[in-house]
N, C-alpha and C positions, 0 to 999 in steps of 0.2 A: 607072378612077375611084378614088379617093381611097377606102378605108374605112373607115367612120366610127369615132372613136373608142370604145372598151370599158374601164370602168377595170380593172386585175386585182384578180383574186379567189382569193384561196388556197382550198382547197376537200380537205379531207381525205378522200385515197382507200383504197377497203377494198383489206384483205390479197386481192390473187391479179388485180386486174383490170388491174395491170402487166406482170403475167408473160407469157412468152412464149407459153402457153397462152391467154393471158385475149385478147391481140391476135386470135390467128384467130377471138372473134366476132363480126370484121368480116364476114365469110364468111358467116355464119348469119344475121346481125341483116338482109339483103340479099335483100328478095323484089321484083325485077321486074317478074317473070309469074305470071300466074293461068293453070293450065292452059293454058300456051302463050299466054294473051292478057296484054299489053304491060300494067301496070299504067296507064301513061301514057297511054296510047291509050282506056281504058275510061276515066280521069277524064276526057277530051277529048270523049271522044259522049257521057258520060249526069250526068257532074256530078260533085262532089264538097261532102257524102260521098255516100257510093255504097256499098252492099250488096252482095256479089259472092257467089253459091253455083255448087257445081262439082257437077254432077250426075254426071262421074267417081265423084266422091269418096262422094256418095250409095250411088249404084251398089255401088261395092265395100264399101261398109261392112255395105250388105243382104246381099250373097253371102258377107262374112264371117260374119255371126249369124248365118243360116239354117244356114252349113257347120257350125258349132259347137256348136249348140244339138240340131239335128236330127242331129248323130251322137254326142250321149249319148241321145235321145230322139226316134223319130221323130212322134210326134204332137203338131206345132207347130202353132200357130198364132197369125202375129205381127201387132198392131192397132197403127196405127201415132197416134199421143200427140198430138189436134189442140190442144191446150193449148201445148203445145213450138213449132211452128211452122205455122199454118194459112191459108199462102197458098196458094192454089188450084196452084199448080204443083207446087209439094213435096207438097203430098198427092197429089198424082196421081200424080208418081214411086212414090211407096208403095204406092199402088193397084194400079197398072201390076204391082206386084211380088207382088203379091198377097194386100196388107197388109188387112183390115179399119179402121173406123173406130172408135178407141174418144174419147168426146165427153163432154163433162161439165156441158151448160148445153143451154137452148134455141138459142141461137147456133149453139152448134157441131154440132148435131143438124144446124140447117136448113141451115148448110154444106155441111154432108157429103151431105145430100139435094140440094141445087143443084148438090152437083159430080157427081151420079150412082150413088151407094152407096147400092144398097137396101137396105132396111129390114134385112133378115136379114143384114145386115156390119158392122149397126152394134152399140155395145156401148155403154152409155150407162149413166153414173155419175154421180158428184156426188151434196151433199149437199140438191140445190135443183131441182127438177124440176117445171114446173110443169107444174097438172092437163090442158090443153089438148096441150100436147107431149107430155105421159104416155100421154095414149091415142091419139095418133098413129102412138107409139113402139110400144104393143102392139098395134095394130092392121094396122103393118108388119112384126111380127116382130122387131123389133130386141130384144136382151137388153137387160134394165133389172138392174139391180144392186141393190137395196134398202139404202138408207142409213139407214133410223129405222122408230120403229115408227108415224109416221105418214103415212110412205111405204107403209106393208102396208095400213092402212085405205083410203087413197086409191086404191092398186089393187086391193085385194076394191073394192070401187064401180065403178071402171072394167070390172072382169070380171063382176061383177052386171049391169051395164049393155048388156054383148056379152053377157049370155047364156052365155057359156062359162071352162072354167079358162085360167087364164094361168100360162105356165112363167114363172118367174123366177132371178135369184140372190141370194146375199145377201152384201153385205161385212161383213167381218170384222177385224176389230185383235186383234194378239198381242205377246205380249212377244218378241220375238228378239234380246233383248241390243242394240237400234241404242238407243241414247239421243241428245237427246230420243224417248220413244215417242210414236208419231201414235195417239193414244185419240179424238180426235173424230170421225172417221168409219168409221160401220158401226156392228158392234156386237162389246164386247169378246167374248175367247174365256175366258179365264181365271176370270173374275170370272163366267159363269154365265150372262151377258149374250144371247151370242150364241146357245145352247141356247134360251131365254126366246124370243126371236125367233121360231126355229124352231117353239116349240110354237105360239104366237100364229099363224102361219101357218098348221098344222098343223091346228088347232082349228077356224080360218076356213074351210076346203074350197074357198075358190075361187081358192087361189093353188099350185100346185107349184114347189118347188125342185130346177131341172138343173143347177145351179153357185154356187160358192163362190168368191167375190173377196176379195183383200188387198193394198191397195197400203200399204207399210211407210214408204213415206218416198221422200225425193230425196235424190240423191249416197251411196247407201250404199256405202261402201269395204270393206265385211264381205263375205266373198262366203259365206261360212257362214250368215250370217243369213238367208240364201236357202234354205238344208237345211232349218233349223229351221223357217223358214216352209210348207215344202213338206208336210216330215213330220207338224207342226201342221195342216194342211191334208187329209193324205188319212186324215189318223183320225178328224178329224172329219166328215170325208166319208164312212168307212165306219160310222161311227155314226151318221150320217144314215137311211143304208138301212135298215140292221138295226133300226132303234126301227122308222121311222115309213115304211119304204115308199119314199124318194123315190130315184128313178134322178139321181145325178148324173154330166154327161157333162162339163164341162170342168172344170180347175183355175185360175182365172184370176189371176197372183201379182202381177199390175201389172207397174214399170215401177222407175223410181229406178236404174238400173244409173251409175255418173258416163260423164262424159267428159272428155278430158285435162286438161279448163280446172284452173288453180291456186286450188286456197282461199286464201282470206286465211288467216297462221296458218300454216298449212304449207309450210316450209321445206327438204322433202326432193323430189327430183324426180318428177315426175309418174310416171314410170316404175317409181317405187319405192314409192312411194302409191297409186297408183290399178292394181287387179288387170286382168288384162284378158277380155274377154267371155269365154274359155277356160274362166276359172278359172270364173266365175260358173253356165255350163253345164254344168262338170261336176259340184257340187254340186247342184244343182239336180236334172240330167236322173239321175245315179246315187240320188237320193234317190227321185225314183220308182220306178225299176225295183227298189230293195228294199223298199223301202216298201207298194208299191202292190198292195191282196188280192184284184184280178180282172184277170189280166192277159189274158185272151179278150174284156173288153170295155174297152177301156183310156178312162181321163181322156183329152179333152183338154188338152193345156197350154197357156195366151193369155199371150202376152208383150206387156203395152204399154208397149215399149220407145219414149222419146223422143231425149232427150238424148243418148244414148251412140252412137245413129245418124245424128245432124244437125249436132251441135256443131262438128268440124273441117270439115265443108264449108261453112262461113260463113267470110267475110271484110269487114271493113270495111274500107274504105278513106278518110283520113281526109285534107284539106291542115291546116298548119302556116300560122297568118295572123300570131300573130306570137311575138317572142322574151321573156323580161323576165329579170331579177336580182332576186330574193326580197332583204328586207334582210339575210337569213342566208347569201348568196351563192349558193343553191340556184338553178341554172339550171329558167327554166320556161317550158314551150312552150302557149301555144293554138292549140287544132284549130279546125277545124268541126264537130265533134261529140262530141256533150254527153253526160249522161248521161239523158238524155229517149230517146235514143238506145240506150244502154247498160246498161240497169237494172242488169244484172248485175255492172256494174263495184261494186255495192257486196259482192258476194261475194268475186267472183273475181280475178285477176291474170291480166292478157292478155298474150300475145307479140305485142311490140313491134315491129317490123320498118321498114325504109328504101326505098322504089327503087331508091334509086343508092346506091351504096358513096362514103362520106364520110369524109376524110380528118379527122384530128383526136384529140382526146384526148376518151376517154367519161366521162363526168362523172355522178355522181346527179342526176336532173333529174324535176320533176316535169309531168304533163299534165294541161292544164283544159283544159275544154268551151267552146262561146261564150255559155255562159249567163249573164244577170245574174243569179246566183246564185252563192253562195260554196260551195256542197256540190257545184258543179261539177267534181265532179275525176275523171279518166279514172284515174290511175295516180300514186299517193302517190313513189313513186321506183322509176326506173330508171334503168338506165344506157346511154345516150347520145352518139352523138359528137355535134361542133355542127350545128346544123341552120341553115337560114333559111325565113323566108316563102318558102310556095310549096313545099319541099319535100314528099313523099307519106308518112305513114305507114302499115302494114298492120297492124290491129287481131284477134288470132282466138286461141282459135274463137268464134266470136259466132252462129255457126248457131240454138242452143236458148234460146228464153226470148224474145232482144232484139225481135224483129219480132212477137212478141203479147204485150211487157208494154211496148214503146215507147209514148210518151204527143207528142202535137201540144202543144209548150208553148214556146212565146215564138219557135220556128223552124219552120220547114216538114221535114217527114218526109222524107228522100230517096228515090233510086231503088233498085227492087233490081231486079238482073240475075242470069242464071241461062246459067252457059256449060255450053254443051249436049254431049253426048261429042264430037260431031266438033267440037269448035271454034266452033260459031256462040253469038253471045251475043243472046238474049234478054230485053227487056225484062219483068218478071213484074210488078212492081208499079209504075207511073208516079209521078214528084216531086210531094206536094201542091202544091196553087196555093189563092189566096184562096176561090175559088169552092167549093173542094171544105170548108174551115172554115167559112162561113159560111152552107152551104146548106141548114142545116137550121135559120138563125136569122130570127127573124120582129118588125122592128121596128115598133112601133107606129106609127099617124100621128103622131100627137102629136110624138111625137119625131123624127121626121125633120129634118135640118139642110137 
């Protein structure tokens, strides 16, 4: 057949992506297979786009942090982040591994109770807790984390109400050099804040403090900020005891470690940017061990690690529906998915990836979603060979964030799949369908057509 005409377009290309170096990222730009499964064949049974996680990749990502973390420190224990990703499959992986739940809303509380996590594994934070799940939460045991000081009245009530004390913890904000500093949840340290707290409990009688929580932030690329968090942490911890009596038994630092995804902004390779969990545990776990003034009965350490354990086991998989010529000559492709899909893409920079190895010349090209919406954009520019309809892109890591901040808006949600170690692919979460949007909508008679 005849190819249809294209007018040319001169198209200025950057220094190095001519070079005989810049060609072999034909090679790389080229993913097939997921874990041995045919990208082609997974679009052909379950759709396209299509979610694809490698519980491999899962797998070893746990046996790395646990190796690393638990050989500067043996007393770990790691909650794994239902905020990050909370389909019922992937937490169970982390379950399975021995992960606690740490939740931050009623949702994800009663998640974690319907998947089987009892009370005493859950760890339950946030700044919004309401009274009915509050006394659930203590009434199973779960650790609540105190985020206000009208979090502390509402649990003296609830422990007035059982008749007995309730152990608690409390979160805390410090300064450790990460700017922006997170000051809105907890209670600061610096400023006198978190003390105040303390006594206010302290004074109450019907509440004990066994632990101290601090989550600093997401994507911290500082792995020191972790020391100073730590060190911050256990002297305030042993000035806990020494005033007021309270035995605390864990040190809970949160989560925020990054994973390989690219910031917007940052132009140096991920590998040189972002530390790796190594570095992060051994400030961390060496900050205890000097730090820490009773080592016969040691802190617990709680790591709610999300992101930096989920992220590269995500894959989207996306088709190409069609081609166009921007009036500035910029080549641009639309997918099937949008950023309804990819919330993240307004952060980060994905690797872009092909099927099939395509001959051609790579060009900066930009990629939109199929949204009827102009903030539609997957990826401002990359570099590209030609594509056509119908070709596959692979989108990752998309593991952390996308599947609990994706929104149902103007398309139907796709499938996610979950290829199991040996090979077999499991459906985890099925395609929405009308029924499933509309079943919670109740139209009047009146209005009926």
């Amino acid at each position: 057949m005849k190819k249809p005409y294209e007018k040319p377009v001169i198209v200025k290309l950057q220094m190095g992506f001519v070079s005989k170096a810049g060609m072999s990222a034909l090679d790389k730009l080229v993913r097939a297979e997921i874990d041995g499964v045919s990208v082609d064949e997974l679009v052909e049974r379950f759709g396209s786009p299509l979610f694809v996680f490698s519980e491999r990749r899962i797998l070893d990502r746990i046996k790395y942090a646990k190796a690393v973390f638990e050989g500067y420190y043996p007393h770990v224990e790691f909650s794994w982040s239902y905020k990050t990703n909370y389909l019922d499959a992937i937490c169970a992986i982390f379950h399975r591994q021995g992960f606690t739940a740490e939740v931050v809303s009623d949702f994800e509380y009663e998640k974690a109770k319907r998947l089987g996590v009892p009370g005493d594994k859950i760890i339950f934070n946030g700044p919004f807790k309401p009274k009915s799940v509050l006394e659930r939460a203590v009434s199973e045991g779960a650790r609540v984390n105190i985020d206000s000081f009208e979090e502390i009245a509402l649990l003296e009530e609830i422990a007035g109400n059982m008749g007995k004390t309730v152990s608690v913890g409390i979160r805390i904000n410090m300064d450790t050099g990460v700017r922006p500093q997170w000051q809105r949840f907890g209670f600061n340290l610096e400023s006198g804040q978190a003390m105040d707290a303390v006594k206010r409990i302290a004074a109450g009688g019907k509440l004990t403090i066994s632990g101290l929580h601090c989550h600093q932030g997401t994507f911290i690329l500082d792995a020191d900020a972790y020391r100073i968090e730590v060190e911050k942490m256990l002297s305030f911890a042993a000035e806990l005891e020494r005033t007021f009596g309270f035995e605390i038994e864990y040190i809970d630092i949160g989560g925020g470690f990054p994973s390989k995804s690219r910031l917007k902004g940052v132009y140096l390779p991920t590998d040189v940017v972002v530390p790796s969990l190594k570095e992060y545990a051994e400030r961390i776990g060496m900050a205890f061990i000097s730090r820490m003034e009773k080592p016969h009965s040691p802190y617990r350490l709680v790591i709610e690690s999300g992101r930096a354990l989920i992220d590269e086991a995500g894959f989207l998989v996306a088709t190409v529906l069609s081609v166009k010529r921007l009036p500035d000559g910029t080549r641009a492709y639309v997918i099937d998915a949008g950023v309804n899909l990819l919330y993240t893409s307004y952060w980060y920079h994905f690797n872009v990836e092909v099927s099939r190895a395509v001959s051609g010349t790579f060009e900066p090209s930009v990629i939109y979603g199929p949204l009827c919406m102009n903030i539609d954009v997957i990826e401002e520019s990359v570099m590209l060979p030609p594509l056509n309809p119908g070709d596959k892109l692979i989108l990752s890591p998309v593991g952390a964030y996308n599947v609990t901040q994706w929104m149902q808006f103007i398309t139907y949600r796709p499938s996610v799949v979950l290829i199991r170690e040996d090979g077999r692919v499991d459906v985890i979460r099925e395609r929405e369908s009308l029924n499933d949007i509309v079943a919670r909508e109740r139209l009047p008679e009146d209005l009926k057509l």
